[in-house]
N, C-alpha and C positions, 0 to 999 in steps of 0.2 A: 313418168315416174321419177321421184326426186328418194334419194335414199342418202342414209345416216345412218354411220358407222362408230358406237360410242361405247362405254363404260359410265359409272358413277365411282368412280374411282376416286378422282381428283376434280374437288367443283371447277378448281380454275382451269383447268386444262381443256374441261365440258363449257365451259363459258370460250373460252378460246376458239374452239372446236367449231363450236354455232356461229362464233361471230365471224371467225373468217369462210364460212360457208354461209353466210347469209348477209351481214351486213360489215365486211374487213375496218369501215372507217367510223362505225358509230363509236358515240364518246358517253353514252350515256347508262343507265343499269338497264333499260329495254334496248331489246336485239328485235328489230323488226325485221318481220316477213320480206323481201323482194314483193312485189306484186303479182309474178306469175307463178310463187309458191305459197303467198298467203297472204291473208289482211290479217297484223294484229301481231305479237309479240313475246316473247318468253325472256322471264326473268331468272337470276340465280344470285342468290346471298347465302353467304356463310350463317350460320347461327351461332356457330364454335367451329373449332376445329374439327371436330367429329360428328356435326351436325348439319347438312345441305337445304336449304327450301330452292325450290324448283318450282316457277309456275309459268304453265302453257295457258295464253287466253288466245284464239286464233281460229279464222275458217280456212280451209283449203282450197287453195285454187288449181290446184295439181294433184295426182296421187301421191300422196307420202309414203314411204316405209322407212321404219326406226327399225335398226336391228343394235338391238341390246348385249353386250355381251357381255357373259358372266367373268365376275372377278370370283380372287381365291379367298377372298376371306369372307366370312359370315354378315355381310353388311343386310341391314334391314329395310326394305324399299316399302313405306306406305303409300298409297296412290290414292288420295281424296280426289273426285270424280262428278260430273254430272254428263255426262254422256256414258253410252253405253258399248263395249266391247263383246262380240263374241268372241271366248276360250277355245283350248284347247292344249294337247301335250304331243309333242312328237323328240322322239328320242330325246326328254331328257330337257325338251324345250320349251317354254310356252308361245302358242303359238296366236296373237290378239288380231281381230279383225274389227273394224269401225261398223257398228249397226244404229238402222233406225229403231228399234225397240225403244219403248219406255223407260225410263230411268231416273229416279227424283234424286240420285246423287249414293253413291256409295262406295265405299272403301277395300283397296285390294293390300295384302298385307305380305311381302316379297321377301324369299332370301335370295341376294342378289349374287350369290353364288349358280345360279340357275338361270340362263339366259333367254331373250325374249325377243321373237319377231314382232312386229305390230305393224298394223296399215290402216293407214287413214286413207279413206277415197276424198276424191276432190267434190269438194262441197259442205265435206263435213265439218261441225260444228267441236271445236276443244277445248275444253274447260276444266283443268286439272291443277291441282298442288300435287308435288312430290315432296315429302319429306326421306331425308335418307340417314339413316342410323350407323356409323361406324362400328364396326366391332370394337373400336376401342372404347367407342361409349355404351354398348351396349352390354359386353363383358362383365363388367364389375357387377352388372344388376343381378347376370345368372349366377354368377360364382355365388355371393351372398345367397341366394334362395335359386333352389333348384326346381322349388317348384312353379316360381316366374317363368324358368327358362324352360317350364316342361307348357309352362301354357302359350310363352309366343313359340314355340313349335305348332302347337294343334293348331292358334290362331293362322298361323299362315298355312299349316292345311286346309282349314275350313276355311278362310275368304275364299280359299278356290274351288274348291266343293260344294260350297254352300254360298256361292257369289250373288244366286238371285237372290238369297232370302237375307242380303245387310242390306244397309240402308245410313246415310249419313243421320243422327241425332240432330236436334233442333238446335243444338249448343255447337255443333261441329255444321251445318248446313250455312248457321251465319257467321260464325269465322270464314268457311270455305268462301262468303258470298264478298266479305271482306277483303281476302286476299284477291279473289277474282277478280273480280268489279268493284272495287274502292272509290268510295264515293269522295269525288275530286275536291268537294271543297275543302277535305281533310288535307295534311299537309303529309305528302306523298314523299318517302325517302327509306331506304333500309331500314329503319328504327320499326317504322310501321308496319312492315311487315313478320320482321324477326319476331317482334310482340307477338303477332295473333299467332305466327308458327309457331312459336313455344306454347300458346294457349290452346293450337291443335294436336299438338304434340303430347301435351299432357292427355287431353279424351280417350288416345290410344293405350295410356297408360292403363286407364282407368277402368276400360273397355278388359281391356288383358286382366287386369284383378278381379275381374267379376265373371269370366269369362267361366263356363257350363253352370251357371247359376238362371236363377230364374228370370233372372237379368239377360239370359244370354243373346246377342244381338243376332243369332245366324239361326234364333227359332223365329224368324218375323220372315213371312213370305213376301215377295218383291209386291203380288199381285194384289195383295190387299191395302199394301202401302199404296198403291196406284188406286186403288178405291177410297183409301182416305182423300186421297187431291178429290177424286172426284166430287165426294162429297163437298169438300172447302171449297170448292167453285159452283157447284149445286147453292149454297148459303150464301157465296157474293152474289150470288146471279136473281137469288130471291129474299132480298135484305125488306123488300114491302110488302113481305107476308109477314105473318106470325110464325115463331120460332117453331117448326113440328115437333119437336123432340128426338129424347137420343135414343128412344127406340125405332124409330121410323128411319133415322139417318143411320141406325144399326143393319136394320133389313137392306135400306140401299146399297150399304157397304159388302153385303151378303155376310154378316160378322157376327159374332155374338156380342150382345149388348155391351159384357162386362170388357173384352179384346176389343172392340171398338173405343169404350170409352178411355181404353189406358194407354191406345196407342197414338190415338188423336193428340191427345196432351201432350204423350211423350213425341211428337212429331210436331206440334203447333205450340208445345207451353203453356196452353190454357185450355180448357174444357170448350164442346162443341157449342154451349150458352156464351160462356164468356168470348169466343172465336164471333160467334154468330155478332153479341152485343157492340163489341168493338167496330167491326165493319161496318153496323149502322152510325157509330158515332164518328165515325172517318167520313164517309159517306153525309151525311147531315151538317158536317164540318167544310165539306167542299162546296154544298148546296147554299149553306149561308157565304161562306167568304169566295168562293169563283162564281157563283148565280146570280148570290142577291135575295135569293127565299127567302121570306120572312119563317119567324118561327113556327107559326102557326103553319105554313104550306110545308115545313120541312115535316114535323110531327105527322101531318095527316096524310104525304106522301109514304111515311117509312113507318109510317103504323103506330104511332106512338101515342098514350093515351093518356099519361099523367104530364102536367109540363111541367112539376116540380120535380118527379124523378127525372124527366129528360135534361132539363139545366143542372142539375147535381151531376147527374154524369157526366155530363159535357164539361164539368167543369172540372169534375176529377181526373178527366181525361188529359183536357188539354190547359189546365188551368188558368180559365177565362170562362166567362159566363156570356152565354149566345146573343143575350140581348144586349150586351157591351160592344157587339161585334157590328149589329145591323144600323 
């Protein structure tokens, strides 16, 4: 068991803190694991003075336990997420364990005056942004409106009451995927990541404004979110049939047509037609330039029956025309 003794207090002091218990001589913004506590690394950048991004990308090779401990001022902890924690409260504390459970990524929303055990067992997989909110920045929001301040109260009750039924947004899924996994050929440096954390940072806001509306994120059950993947992997996995429709892919979901249709989008960006169409043309796109298919074997492979709608699309798509390709 490997254990840490920390606050979110002062980032640098938490930056300090990691690096001389994990790596005392690196010189660079990643603090990597030692090997016999982990593969893989945590980050920490300032956004402002009253503003921290924190990101854990890392598997465990040891038991971890973080013990969190609570500060005196009202500091605001979001914890964007794709693995999943079991809760709990014990005098006054939360008490987080590392589970296999299903989890497409979701958001826990902290007054860090409130202290937190957590344990990651060895093996496990962590994939998190922290953003943390000073009370110096967060103050001037509730003084102006009190009824901001009356809703991030309930919101950080309900992330924790209501923990199975959030779910990261399609606009916060690929920020989060961003910060996590940053695709290298991008030019990697605090700038890049401050950007998307102030661009995750705002959802929360946004989320809080709209918050017990019909909008509200903590009426979406975990389980049906888990039945939409299914579905989006049921349509890659059957891109050479014809489309069955969104009542059919409703029944699979066990969902009603209309909450199926609304939450698809609102989880993929596009309707289960448009989801389904794209994949064929990604898919048709590989077949011509990694294969070799000609147009004709690609069409009658993936069911396609016009070839003048199929090269408009393809072209709208990837702006190029198929037959240019072969």
């Amino acid at each position: 068991m490997c254990e840490f003794l920390f606050d979110y207090s002062d980032i640098d002091k938490l930056r300090n803190y990691f690096k001389s218990r994990l790596k005392p001589d690196a010189n660079s913004d990643r603090i990597y694991f030692p090997p016999h506590i982990g593969e893989g690394y945590l980050l920490y950048y300032k956004i402002s003075h009253e503003v921290f991004l924190i990101i854990n990308n890392y598997r465990a090779n040891t038991d971890i336990e973080y013990i969190r401990e609570p500060v005196k001022e009202k500091d605001i902890l979001l914890h964007f997420r794709k693995y999943a924690l079991d809760h709990g409260l014990e005098k006054n504390q939360i008490i987080s364990k590392y589970s296999d459970s299903y989890t497409p990524g979701n958001m826990r929303c902290m007054d860090a005056r409130q202290g937190e055990r957590i344990l990651i067992r060895k093996g496990a997989e962590v994939k998190s942004t922290i953003i943390v909110l000073k009370s110096s920045y967060a103050n001037p929001f509730f003084e102006k409106s009190r009824e901001i301040a009356d809703s991030v109260d309930s919101y950080i009750r309900d992330s924790h009451k209501y923990l199975d039924k959030f779910y990261l947004s399609y606009k916060q899924s690929i920020l989060f995927d961003q910060i996590v996994q940053p695709d290298t050929d991008k030019i990697e440096n605090y700038l890049y990541y401050i950007a998307r954390g102030i661009r995750l940072l705002e959802t929360f806001w946004k989320d809080v404004l709209r918050w017990g509306t019909s909008c509200n994120p903590f009426t979406i059950n975990s389980g049906q979110v888990g039945n939409i993947y299914k579905v989006s992997d049921y349509l890659r996995n059957h891109l050479k049939e014809p489309f069955v429709g969104v009542d059919q892919l409703a029944a699979m979901a066990h969902m009603s047509r209309t909450n199926f249709f609304n939450m698809f989008k609102e989880i993929h960006n596009q309707t289960p037609l448009e989801f389904f169409n794209n994949k064929r043309l990604e898919a048709s796109y590989t077949m011509i330039i990694g294969e070799g298919n000609s147009i004709k074997e690609v069409m009658d492979e993936l069911n396609y029956s016009n070839s003048s709608k199929f090269k408009k699309a393809f072209f709208e798509k990837f702006n190029i025309y198929p037959e240019t390709i072969t």
